[in-house]
C-alpha positions as CSV (number, residue, x, y, z in Angstrom):
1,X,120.1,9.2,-12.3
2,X,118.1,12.4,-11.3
3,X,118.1,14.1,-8.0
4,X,115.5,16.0,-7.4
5,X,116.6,20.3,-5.5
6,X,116.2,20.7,-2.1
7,X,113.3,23.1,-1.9
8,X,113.9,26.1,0.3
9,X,112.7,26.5,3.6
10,X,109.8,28.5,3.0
11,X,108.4,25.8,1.0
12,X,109.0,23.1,3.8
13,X,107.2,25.7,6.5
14,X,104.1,26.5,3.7
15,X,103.5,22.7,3.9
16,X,103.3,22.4,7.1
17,X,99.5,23.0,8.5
18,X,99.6,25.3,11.3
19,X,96.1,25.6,14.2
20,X,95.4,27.9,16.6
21,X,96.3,27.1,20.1
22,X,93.2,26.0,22.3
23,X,93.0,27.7,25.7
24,X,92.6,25.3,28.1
25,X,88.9,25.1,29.7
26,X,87.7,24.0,32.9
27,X,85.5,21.4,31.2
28,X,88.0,20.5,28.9
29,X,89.1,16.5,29.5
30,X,92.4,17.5,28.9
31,X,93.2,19.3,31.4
32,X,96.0,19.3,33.9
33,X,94.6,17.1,36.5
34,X,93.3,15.0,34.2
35,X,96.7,14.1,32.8
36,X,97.9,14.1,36.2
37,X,95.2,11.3,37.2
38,X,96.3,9.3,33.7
39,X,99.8,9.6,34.8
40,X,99.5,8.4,38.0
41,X,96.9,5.3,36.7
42,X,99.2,4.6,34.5
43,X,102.3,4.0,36.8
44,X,99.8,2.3,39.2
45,X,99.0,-0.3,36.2
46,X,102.3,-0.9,36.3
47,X,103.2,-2.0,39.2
48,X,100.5,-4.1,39.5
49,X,101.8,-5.6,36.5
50,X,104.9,-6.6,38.0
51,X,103.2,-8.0,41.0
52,X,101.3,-10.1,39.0
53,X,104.0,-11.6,36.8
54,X,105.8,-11.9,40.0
55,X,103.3,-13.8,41.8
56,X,102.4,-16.0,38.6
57,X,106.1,-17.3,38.5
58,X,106.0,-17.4,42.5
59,X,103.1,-19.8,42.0
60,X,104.6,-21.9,39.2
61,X,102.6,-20.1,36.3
62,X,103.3,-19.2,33.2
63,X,105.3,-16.2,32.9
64,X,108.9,-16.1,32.4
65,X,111.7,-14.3,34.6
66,X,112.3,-11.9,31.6
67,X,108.5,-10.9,31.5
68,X,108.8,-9.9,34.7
69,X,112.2,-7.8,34.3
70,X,111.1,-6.0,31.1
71,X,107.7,-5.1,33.5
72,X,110.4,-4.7,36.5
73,X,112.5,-2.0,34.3
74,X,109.0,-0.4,32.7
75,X,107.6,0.4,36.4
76,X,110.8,1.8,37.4
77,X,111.1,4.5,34.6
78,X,107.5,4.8,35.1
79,X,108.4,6.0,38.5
80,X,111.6,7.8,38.2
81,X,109.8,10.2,35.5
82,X,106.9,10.7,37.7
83,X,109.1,11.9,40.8
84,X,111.3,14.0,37.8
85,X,107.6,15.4,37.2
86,X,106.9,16.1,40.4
87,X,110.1,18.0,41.3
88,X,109.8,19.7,38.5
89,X,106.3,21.2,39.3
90,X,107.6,21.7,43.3
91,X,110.2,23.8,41.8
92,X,108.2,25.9,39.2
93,X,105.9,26.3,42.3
94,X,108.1,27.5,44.7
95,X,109.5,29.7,42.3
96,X,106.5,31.6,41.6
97,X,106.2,31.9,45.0
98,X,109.4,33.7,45.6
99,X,108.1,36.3,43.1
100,X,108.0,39.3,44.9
101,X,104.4,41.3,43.2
């Protein structure tokens, strides 16, 4: 049984294909308050997920009581990253703002 060298590390960093950075533009649909906007759809979509599993099993539907907690627990990370988001960016801003120039 053969095992083959570890190759060095500038053979693993040749292999890996490196681009340029683009600098954001204003009509670019990636920018900031775009992602913002996604972000905030996104945890929208999820609680109106949970509001509809929950009325479903309210009504006597379908769904199951673990459908609704796995939905439950998804929103609520959904949220507790977006406020971790959010104070992050208050703090970067007041930061800069405390620069003296």
């Amino acid at each position: 049984m053969s095992i083959a060298p570890i190759s060095g590390i500038s053979a693993a960093a040749a292999q890996q294909v490196t681009a340029a950075p683009k600098a954001p533009s204003s009509g670019d649909g990636d920018s900031f308050a775009s992602s913002v906007r996604k972000a905030l759809e996104s945890v929208s979509a999820a609680e109106h997920e949970v509001d509809r599993i929950a009325v479903d099993i309210a009504s006597g539907g379908e769904s199951e009581v673990h459908e609704l907690m796995v939905a439950s627990a998804k929103a609520s990370l959904s949220v507790d990253l977006l406020v971790q988001v959010r104070n992050r960016a208050l703090e970067a801003y007041q930061e800069i703002m405390r620069m003296q120039i």
